[in-house]
N, C-alpha and C positions, 0 to 999 in steps of 0.2 A: 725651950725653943730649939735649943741645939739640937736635940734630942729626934726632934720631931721632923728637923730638916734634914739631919743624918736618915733618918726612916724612909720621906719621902724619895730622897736621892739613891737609896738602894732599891725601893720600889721601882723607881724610873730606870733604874740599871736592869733590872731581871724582867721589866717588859722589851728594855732592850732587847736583851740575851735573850727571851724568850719568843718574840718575834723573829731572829736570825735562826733559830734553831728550827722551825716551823716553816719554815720558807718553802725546803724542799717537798719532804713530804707532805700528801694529803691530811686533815686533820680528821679523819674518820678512822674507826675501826670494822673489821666488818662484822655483823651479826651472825649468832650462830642457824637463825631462819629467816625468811628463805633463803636458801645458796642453790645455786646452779656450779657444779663439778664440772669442770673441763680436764680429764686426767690428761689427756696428749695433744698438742694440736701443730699445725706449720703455720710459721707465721713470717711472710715476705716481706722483707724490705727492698725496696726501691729507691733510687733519685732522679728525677729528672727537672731542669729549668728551677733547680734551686728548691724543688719540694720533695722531700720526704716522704714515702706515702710505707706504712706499715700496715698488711692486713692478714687478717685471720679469716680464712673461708671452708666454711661447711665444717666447720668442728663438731663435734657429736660432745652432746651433755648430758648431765642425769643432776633433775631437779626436787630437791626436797624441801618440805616445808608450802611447798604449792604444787598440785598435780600436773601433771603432763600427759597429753595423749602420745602415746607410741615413741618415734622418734623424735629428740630433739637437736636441732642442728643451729650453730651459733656463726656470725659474721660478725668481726668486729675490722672498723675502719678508721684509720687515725694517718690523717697527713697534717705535715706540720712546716715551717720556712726553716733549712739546713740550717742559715746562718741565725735565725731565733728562732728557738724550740716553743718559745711562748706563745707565739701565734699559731696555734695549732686547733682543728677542725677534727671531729670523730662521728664517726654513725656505729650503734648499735643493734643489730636485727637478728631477731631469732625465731624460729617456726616450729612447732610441732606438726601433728595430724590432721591440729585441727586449722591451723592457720596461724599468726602475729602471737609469738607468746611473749616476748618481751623486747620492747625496739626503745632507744632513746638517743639524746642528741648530745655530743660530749660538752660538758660545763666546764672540767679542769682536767690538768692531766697533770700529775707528779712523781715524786719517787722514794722508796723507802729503800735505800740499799741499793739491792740487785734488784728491787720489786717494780716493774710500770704498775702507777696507780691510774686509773681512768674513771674518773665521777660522769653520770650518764643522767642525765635530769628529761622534762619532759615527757615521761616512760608511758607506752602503749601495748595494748595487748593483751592476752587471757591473765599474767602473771602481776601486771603493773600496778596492782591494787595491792598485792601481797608486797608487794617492797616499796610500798610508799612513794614518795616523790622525787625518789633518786636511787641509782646501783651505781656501788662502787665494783669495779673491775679491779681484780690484780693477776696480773702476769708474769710470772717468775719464767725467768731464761736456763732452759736445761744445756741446751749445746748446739752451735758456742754459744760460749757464754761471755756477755757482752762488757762485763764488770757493773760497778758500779754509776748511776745514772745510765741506764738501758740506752735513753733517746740520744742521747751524745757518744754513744761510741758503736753505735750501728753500722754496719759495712754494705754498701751497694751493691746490690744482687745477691744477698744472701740469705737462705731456707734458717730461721731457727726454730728449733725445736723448745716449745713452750709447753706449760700449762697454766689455767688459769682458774679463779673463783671468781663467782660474780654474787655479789652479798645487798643486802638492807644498810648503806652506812649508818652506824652510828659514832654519832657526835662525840671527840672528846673534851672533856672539860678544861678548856684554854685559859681559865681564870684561874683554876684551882693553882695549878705550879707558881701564880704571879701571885695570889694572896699568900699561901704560906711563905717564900721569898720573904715576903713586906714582913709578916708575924715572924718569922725568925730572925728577922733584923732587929725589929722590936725587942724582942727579947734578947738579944745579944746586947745592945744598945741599952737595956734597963740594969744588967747584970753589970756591965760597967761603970754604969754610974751609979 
């Protein structure tokens, strides 16, 4: 019984620890299809009346894994409250030759490092079929570079220099690190007794 209550209580420790770990970053990775390449883009920060507004306009992309007519040009929009990051609003819209290739409405926004993650649900367009019922966005800061957590240490009125992927998320397996956690406790827990 000892045994088993020492188990559970390490199990309830590493969903701890593994919920704190998880907080920040997005729980997706991106897919290697489709992606939409962003190699250069400007991306303006603003504040005004306590909001944050970050946008990316008229970026040029090159989409594989799903066709594109001719040019494709990307807008991405995210404003957010200065003093809570977490309240935060985003629009997605991008246009080829032929019209709406991929538009969505931001669900989450998080951070891997130096990475903005930007989860994009509702998705529309010639594209929106090929990436399922979400694009993850990630935006890495070329210069300046804003450190780590992007959204918190933004400067008002400031041109950064980005690029960015926009991918298919895929889901990582949030159980898996908390089961083994539980099974190597177990097993540590059997060897000693």
């Amino acid at each position: 019984m000892k045994t088993l209550l020492s188990a559970l209580a390490l199990g309830l420790f590493a969903l701890v620890a593994t919920d704190r770990a998880a907080a920040a970053p997005i729980d997706f990775a991106p897919a290697n299809s489709p992606v939409i390449d962003v190699p250069f883009a400007t991306a303006d920060y603003l504040e005004f009346g306590g909001v944050g507004d970050l946008s990316i306009f008229f970026a040029e992309g090159v989409s594989t894994g799903t066709p594109q007519a001719g040019n494709l040009f990307l807008n991405i929009l995210v404003d957010f409250t200065v003093t809570d990051r977490t309240d935060i609003a985003g629009t997605l819209l991008s246009s080829d030759d032929n019209g709406a290739f991929l538009d969505g409405t931001l669900v989450r926004a998080g951070f891997d490092a130096d990475i903005l993650q930007l989860l994009f649900g509702e998705l529309s367009g010639s594209a929106a079929s090929a990436f399922g019922p979400e694009a993850l966005v990630e935006i890495v800061f070329i210069d300046p570079f804003p450190g780590n957590d992007p959204l918190s240490n933004l400067t008002d009125g400031t041109a950064y220099d980005v690029a960015a992927t926009i991918s298919a998320p895929v889901p990582l397996p949030a159980a898996l690190p908390l089961l083994l956690a539980g099974l190597g406790g177990l097993v540590l827990l059997r060897r000693r007794g």
